[in-house]
C-alpha positions as CSV (number, residue, x, y, z in Angstrom):
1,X,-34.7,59.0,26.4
2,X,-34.2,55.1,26.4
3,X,-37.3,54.8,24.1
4,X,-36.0,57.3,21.6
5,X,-32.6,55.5,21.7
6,X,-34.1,52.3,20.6
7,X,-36.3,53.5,18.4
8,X,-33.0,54.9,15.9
9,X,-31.1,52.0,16.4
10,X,-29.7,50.8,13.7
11,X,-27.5,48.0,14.0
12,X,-25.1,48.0,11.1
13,X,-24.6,51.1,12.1
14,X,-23.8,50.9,15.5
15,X,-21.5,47.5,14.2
16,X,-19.8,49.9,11.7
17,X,-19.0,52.5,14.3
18,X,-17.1,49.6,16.8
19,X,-15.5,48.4,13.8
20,X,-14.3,51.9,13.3
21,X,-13.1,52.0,17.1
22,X,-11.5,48.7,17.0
23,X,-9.5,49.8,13.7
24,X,-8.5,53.4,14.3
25,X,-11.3,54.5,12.3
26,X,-9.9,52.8,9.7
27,X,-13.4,50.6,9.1
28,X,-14.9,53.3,7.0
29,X,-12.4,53.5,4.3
30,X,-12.7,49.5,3.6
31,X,-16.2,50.4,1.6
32,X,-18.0,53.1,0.4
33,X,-20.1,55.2,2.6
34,X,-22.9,54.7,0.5
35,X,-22.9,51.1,1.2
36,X,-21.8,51.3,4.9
37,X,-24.9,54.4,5.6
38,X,-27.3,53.2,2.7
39,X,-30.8,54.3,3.0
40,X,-32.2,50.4,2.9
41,X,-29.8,48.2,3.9
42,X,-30.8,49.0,8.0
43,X,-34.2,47.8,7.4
44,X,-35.2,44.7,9.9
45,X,-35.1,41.6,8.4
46,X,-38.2,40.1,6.9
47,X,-40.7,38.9,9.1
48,X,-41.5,35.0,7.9
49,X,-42.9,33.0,10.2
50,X,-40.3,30.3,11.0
51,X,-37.2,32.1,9.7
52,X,-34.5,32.6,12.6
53,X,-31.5,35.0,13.2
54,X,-29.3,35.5,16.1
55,X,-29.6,38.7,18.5
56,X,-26.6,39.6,20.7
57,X,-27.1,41.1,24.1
58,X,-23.3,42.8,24.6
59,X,-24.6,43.1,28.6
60,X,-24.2,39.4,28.8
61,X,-21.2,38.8,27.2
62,X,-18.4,37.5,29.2
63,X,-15.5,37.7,26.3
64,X,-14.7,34.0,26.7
65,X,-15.0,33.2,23.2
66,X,-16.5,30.1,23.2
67,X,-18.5,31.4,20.2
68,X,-15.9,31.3,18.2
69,X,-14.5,28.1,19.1
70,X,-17.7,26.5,18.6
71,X,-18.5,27.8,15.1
72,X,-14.6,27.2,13.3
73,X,-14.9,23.5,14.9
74,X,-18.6,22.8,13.6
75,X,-17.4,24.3,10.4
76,X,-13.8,23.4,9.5
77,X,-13.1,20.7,12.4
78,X,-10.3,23.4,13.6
79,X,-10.7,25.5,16.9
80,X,-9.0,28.9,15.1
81,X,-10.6,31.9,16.3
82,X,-9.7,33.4,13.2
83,X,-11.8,30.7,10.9
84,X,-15.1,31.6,12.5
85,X,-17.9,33.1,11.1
86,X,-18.9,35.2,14.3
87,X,-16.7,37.6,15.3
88,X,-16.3,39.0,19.6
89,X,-14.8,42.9,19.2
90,X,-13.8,44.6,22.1
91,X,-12.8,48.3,22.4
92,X,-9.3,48.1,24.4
93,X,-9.9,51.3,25.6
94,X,-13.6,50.7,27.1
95,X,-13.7,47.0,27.2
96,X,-17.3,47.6,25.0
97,X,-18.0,44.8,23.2
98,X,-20.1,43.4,20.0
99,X,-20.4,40.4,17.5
100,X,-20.0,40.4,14.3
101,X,-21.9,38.3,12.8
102,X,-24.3,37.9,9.6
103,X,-27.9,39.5,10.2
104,X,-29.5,37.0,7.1
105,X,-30.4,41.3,5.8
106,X,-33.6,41.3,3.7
107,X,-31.4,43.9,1.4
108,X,-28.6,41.9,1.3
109,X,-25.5,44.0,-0.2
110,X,-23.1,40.9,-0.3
111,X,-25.8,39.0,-2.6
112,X,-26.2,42.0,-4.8
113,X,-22.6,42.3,-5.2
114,X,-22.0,38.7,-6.1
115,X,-20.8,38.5,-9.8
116,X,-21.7,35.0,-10.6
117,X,-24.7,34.4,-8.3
118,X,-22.4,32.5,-5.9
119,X,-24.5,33.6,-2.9
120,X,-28.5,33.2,-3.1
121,X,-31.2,33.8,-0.4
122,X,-32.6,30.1,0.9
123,X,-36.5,31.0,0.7
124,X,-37.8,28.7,3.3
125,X,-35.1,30.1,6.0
126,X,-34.6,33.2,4.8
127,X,-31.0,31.8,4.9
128,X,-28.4,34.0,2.9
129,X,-25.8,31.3,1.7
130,X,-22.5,31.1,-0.6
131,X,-22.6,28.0,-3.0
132,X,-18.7,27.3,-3.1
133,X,-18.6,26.0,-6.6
134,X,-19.4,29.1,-7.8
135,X,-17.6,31.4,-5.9
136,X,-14.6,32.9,-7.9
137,X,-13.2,34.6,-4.5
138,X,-13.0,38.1,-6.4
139,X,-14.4,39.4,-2.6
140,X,-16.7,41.8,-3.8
141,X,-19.3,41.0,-1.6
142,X,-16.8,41.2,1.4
143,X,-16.6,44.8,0.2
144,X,-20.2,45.6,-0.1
145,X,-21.2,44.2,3.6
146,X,-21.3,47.0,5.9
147,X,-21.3,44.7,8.4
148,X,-17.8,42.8,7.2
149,X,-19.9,40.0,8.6
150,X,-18.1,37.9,5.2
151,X,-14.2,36.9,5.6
152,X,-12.0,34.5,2.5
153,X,-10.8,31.3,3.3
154,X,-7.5,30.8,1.2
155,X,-7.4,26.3,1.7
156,X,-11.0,27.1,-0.3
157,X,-10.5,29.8,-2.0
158,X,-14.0,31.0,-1.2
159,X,-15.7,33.3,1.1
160,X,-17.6,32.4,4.0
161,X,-20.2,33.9,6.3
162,X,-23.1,32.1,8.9
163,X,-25.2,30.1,7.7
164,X,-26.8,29.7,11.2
165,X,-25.7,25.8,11.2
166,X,-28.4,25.2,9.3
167,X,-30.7,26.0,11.7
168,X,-28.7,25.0,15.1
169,X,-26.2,27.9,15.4
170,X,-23.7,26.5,17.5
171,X,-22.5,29.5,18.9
172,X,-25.6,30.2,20.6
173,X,-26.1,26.4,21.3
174,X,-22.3,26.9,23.4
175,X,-23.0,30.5,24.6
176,X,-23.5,29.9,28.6
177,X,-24.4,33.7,29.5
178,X,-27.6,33.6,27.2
179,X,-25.4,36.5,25.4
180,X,-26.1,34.8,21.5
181,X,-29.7,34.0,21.0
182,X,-31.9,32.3,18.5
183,X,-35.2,34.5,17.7
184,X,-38.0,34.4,15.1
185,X,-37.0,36.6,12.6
186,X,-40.4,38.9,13.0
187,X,-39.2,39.4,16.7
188,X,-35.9,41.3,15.7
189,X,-37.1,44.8,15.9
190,X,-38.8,44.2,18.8
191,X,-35.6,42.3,20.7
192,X,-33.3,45.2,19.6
193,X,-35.6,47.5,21.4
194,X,-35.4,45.5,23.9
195,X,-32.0,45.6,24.6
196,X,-32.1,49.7,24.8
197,X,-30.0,49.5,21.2
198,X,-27.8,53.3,20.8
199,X,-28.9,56.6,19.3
200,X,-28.0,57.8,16.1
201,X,-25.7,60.6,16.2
């Protein structure tokens, strides 16, 4: 049973579903359903050699937040849980928890919804980033990720989303309980697996 669990995981799914917990069941109506149940965006991301992402192991995770302090303050210099780029959910009810954070998604919705080509995939890191100058906060790609991985910064007047500290992702760096890794991009599938991952109902 585990095996066939982790075998039809998919985790922007399985994000969109705690969002919908966390919200009511209000997550679903913030985008379409063919953008949060598309038939491509689930796909793993692509598997360079070299390229990183994080991978959350909700087992591990103490609720401490330390995450989030460490990405606002590497970012913005402020420790506001509510200016970081990772997100800790937790079901009230359950006490389940998840992260929500940016997957770096070979189909990448937010990049595709981008108007003026604000937000462009970094080829040697398979980084998906959001050049500010061009970024005329409309929030469409906050609307297109199924992951609502992206959030707006009013001072800026831009969006922002992980960028992985270019390359040192601080809330892994800071994460004691080993619950936010760094791993090879080609390993993702794999890891997910790994961590049992939830069936598809």
């Amino acid at each position: 049973m585990a095996g066939a669990a982790a075998a039809s995981f998919d985790p922007q799914l399985h994000c969109a579903r705690l969002l919908g917990q966390v919200m009511g069941g209000q997550a679903g109506a913030l985008v379409p359903a063919k953008l949060l149940f598309p038939s491509s965006a689930s796909t793993p991301p692509m598997s360079n050699d070299g390229q990183k992402v994080l991978i959350f192991d909700a087992s591990r995770c103490t609720g401490c937040h330390y995450c989030e302090i460490a990405c606002s303050y590497f970012h913005l210099k402020e420790m506001d849980l509510s200016k970081s780029n990772i997100r800790v959910l937790q079901v009230p009810e359950t006490g389940e928890r998840d992260v929500v954070h940016c997957l770096q998604c070979d189909n990448a919705l937010c990049l595709e919804a981008c108007p003026t080509g604000a937000i462009y995939r970094e080829e040697s890191s398979g980084i998906v980033r959001i050049n500010p100058m061009k970024c005329i906060g409309c929030r469409s790609c906050i609307a297109a990720c199924p992951l609502g991985a992206l959030w707006f910064h009013e001072p800026e007047g831009c969006v922002r989303k992980c960028d992985l500290c270019d390359g040192d992702p601080r809330c892994a760096r800071y994460c004691s309980p080993g619950a936010i890794r760094v791993i090879d991009r080609k390993d993702y599938r794999a890891e997910i697996e790994k961590l049992g991952g939830v069936e598809n109902e």
